[in-house]
C-alpha positions in Angstrom: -30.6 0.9 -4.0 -27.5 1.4 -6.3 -24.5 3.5 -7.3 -21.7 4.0 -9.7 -19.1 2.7 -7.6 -17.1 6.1 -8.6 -19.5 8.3 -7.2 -18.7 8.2 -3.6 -16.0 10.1 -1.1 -13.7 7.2 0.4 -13.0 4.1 1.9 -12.1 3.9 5.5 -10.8 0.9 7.6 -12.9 1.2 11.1 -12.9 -0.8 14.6 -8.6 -2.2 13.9 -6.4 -1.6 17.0 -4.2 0.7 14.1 -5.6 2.5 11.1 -4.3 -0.6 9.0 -6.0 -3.2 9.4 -10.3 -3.0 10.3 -13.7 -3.3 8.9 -13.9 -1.9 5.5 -16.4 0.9 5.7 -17.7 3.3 2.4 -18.7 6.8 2.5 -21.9 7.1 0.8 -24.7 10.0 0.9 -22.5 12.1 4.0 -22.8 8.6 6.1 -20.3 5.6 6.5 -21.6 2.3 5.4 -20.6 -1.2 5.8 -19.4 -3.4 2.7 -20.2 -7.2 2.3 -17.0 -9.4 2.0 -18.9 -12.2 -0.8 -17.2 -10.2 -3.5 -14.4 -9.2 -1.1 -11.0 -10.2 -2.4 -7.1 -9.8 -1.9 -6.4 -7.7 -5.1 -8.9 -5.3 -3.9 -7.7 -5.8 -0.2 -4.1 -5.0 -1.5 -5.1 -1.5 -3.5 -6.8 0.0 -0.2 -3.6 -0.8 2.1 -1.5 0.6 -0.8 -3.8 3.5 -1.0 -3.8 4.2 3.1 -0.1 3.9 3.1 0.2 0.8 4.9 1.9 -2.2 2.9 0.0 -4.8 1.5 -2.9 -7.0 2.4 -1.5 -9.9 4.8 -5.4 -11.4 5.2 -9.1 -10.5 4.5 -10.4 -12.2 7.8 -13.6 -13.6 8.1 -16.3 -13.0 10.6 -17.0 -10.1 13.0 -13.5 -9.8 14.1 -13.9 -5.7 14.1 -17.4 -5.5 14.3 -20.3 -4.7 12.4 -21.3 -1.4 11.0 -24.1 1.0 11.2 -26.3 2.0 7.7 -26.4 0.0 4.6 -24.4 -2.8 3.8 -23.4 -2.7 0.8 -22.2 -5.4 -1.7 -20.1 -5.3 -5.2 -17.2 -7.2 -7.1 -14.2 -5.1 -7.3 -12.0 -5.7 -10.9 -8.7 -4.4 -9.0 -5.7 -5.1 -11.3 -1.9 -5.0 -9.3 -1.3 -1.4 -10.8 -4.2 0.3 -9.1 -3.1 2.8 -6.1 -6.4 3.5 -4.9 -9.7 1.9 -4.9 -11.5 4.1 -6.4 -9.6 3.6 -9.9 -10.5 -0.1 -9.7 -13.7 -1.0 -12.1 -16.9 -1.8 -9.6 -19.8 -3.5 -10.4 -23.5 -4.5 -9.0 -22.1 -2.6 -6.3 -26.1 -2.3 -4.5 -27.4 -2.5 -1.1 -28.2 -6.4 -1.0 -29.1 -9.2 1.5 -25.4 -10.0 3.6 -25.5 -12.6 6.1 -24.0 -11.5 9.7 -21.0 -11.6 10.3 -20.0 -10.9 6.8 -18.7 -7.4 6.9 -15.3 -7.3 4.4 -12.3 -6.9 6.5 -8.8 -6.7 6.1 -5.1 -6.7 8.0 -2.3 -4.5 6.3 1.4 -5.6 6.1 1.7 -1.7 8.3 4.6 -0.8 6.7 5.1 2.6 5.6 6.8 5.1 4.5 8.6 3.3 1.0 7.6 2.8 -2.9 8.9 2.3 -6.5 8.4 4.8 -9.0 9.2 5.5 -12.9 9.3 1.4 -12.8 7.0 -1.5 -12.6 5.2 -2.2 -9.8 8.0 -4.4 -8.8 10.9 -2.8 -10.1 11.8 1.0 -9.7 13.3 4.1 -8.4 13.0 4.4 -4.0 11.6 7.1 -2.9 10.9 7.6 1.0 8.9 9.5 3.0 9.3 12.3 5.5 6.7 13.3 7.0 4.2 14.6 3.8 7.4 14.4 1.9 8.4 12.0 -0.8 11.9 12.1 -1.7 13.9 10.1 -3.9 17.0 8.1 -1.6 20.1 8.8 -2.1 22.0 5.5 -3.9 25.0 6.6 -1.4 24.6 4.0 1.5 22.3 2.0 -0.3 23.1 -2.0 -0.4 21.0 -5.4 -1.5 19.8 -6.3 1.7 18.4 -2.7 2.2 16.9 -3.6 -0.9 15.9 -7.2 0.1 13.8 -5.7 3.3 12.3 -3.1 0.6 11.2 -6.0 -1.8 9.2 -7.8 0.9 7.6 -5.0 2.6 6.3 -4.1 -1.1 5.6 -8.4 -1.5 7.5 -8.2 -4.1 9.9 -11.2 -2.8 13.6 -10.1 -3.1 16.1 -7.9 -4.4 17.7 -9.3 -7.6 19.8 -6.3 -8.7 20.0 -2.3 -7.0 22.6 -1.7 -10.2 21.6 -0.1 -13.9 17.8 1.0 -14.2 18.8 4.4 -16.2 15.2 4.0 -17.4 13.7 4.5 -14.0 14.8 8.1 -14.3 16.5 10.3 -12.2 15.4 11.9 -8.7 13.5 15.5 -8.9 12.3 17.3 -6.2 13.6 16.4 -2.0 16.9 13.9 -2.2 16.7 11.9 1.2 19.9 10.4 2.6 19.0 8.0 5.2 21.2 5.0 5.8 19.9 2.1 6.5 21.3 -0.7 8.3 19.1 -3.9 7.5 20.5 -7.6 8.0 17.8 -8.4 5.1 15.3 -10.4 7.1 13.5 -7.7 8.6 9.8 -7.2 7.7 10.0 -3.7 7.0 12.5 -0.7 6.1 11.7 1.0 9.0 12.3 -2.2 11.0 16.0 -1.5 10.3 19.0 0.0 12.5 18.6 3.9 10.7 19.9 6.9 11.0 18.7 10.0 8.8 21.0 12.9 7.4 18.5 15.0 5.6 18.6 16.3 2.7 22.3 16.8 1.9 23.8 17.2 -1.6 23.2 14.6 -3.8 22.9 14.2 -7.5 19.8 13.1 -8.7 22.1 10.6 -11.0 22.7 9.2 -8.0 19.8 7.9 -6.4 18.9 4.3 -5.2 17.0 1.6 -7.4 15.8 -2.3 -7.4 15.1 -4.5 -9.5 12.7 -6.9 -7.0 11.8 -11.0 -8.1 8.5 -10.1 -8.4 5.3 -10.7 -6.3 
């Protein structure tokens, strides 16, 4: 049995102790089905933790550490490139139900952190914007510092922060202006790891808003 790997609804993480990290699990034909890890890989690892909000892709365990699944098992190589946000935009192929030894199911454990990204940049380099909520905002450049920006960089494994100055061509902030300070010493794992304290949505100009340039993954 095949499929266009596009024609599906979703990709789940199942059996983790938190919704980022688990068995990889696809929706296919109304049911959830399990996916081989032989073409499993940390590209494609990365692209589902970016597209369930939860960092990047520390390990792709082997083995049965979250179980095995129920249905077809289904196997397929995964052409993810760095800029892909969700899995379903990366190119699949031979993706067909196919013989997948036990204790194979693909697997994965997310970085977990949330809530931060770069846009209007590369995937490296960009404007912040943080999230509220549902709510993406731009961050206000107002309390913003380099070892803010370090923490940022790593949670996003894009190492550190070389520069939070210039980037015009990043663009300016439209739509909700958060102005959260954040107090980071620079080692911590994740933003949200960091002393913070969040003033809303107060006047700010969109001129204004906080930016990195990050060393790159």
């Amino acid at each position: 049995m095949e499929f266009d790997g596009h024609w599906y609804a979703g990709y789940r993480l199942a059996n983790g102790s938190t919704r980022c990290l688990g068995r990889v699990e696809l929706r296919h034909g109304g049911t959830w089905e399990t996916l081989c890890d032989s073409q499993w890989d940390l590209q494609a690892a990365h692209t589902l933790c970016q597209q369930d909000d939860c960092g990047f892709a520390l390990s792709i365990p082997a083995g049965q550490l979250f179980g095995t699944g129920d249905g077809y098992v289904w196997n397929g190589t995964f052409g993810c490139k760095r800029n892909e946000s969700r899995l379903r935009d990366c190119p699949v192929t031979a993706l067909g139900t196919t013989e997948c030894p036990p204790g194979s199911e693909a697997s994965v454990v997310c970085s977990g952190c949330l809530g931060g990204r770069l846009v209007n940049g590369t995937e490296c380099s960009g404007r912040v914007e943080i999230r509220h909520g549902d709510t993406w905002g731009s961050l206000c450049a107002s309390h913003w510092d380099l070892q803010d920006a370090n923490v940022l960089c790593h949670q996003l494994n894009c190492g550190y922060a070389e520069s939070i100055q210039g980037g015009a061509h990043f663009g300016e902030g439209n739509g909700t202006i958060w102005s959260d300070t954040f107090h980071c010493e620079g080692t911590e794992s994740c933003l949200w790891n960091c002393s913070r304290m969040a003033l809303g949505n107060p006047a700010c100009s969109p001129r204004d808003t906080a930016r990195v340039i990050c060393s790159g993954p």
